[in-house]
C-alpha positions as MATLAB code, in Angstrom:
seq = 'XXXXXXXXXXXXXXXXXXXXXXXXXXXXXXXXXXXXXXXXXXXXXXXXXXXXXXXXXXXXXXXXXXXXXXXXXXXXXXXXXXXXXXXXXXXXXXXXXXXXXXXXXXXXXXXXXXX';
ca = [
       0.000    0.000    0.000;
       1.354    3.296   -0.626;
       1.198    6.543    1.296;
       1.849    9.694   -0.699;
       0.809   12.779   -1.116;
       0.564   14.112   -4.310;
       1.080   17.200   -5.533;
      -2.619   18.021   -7.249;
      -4.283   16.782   -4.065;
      -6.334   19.343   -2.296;
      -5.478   21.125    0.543;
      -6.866   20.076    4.041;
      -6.469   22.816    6.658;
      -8.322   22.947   10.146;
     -11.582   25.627   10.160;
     -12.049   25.179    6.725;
     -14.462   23.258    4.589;
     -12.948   20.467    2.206;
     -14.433   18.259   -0.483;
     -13.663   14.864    1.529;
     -13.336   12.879   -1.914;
     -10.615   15.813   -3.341;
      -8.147   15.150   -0.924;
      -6.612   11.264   -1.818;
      -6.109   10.978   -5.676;
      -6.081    7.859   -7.522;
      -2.633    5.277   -8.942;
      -3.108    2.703  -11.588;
      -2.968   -0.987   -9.373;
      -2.858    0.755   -5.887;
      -4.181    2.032   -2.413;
      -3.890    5.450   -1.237;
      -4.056    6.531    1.820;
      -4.293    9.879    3.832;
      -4.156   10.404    7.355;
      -6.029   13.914    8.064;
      -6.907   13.527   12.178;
      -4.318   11.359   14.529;
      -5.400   11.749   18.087;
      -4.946    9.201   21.419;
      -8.733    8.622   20.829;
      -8.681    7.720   17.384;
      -7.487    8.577   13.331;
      -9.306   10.009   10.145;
      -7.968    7.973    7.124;
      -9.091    8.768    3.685;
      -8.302    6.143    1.053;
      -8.383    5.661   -2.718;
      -8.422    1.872   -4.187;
      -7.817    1.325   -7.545;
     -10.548   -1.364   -8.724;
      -9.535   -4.662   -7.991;
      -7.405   -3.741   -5.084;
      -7.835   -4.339   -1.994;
      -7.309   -5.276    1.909;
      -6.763   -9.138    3.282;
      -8.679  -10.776    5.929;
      -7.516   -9.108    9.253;
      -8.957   -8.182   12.573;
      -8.336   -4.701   15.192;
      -8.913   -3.759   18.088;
     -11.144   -1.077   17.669;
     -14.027   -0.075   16.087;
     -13.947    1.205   12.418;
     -16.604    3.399   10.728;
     -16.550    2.999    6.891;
     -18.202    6.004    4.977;
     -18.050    5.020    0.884;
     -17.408    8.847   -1.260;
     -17.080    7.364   -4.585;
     -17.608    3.700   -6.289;
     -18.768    0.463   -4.829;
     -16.516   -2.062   -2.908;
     -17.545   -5.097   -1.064;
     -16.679   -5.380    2.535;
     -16.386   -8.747    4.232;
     -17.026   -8.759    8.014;
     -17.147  -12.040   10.165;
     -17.554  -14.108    6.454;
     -20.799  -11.839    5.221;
     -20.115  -10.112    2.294;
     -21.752   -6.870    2.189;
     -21.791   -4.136   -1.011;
     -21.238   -0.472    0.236;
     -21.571    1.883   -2.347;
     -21.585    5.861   -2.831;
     -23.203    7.336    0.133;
     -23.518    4.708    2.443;
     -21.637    3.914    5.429;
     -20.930    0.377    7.418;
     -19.605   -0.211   10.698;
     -16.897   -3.067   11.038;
     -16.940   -4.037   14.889;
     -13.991   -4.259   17.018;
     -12.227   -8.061   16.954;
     -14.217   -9.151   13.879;
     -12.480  -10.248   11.099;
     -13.274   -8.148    7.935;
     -11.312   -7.907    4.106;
     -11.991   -5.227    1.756;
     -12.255   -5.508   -2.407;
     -12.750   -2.333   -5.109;
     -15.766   -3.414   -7.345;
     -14.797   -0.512   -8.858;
     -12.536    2.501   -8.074;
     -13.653    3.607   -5.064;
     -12.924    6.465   -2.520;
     -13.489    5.906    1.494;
     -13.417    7.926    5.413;
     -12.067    5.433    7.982;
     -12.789    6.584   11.335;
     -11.530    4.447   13.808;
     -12.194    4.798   17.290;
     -10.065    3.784   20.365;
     -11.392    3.298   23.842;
];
């Protein structure tokens, strides 16, 4: 997975309204991923997956909010397959394993909380 900025991505800057979906670009055959909020309590991730990528089978600690901006991808929590497309958000709980596939390029918020 890679983790770059690039240089046509929009600016994010505290106080001031951003287009969510502007701020992680697409690669060709990758995953991009942003980190816009980092606290003890828990991270903001934006993320960008090519179609046909996507995440293995893996489990966390915490709870993980999953709010789709753009394209369709299916998520896989505890063995149920689920489609989450444009608009729509899913909750993967804490200690469950869950995988993630692109049906199509797709765009995503991960808000994951600590406790």
């Amino acid at each position: 997975m890679r983790n770059q900025k690039k240089a046509n991505e929009a600016r994010f800057t505290p106080g001031e309204p951003a287009r969510a979906a502007a701020l992680v670009d697409y690669q060709p055959a990758s995953i991009v991923s942003r980190e816009i909020l980092k606290k003890k309590t828990g991270k903001v991730t934006l993320f960008a997956f090519d179609a046909e990528e996507g995440l293995s089978e893996h489990t966390s600690p915490f709870d993980a909010l999953v709010q789709v901006l753009e394209g369709e991808a299916q998520i896989t929590i505890a063995g149920q397959p689920r489609r989450v497309a444009q608009g729509e958000l899913i909750l993967m709980p804490a200690n469950q394993p869950h995988a993630l596939k692109a049906l199509e390029r797709f765009k995503m918020i991960l808000t994951m909380i600590r406790e």
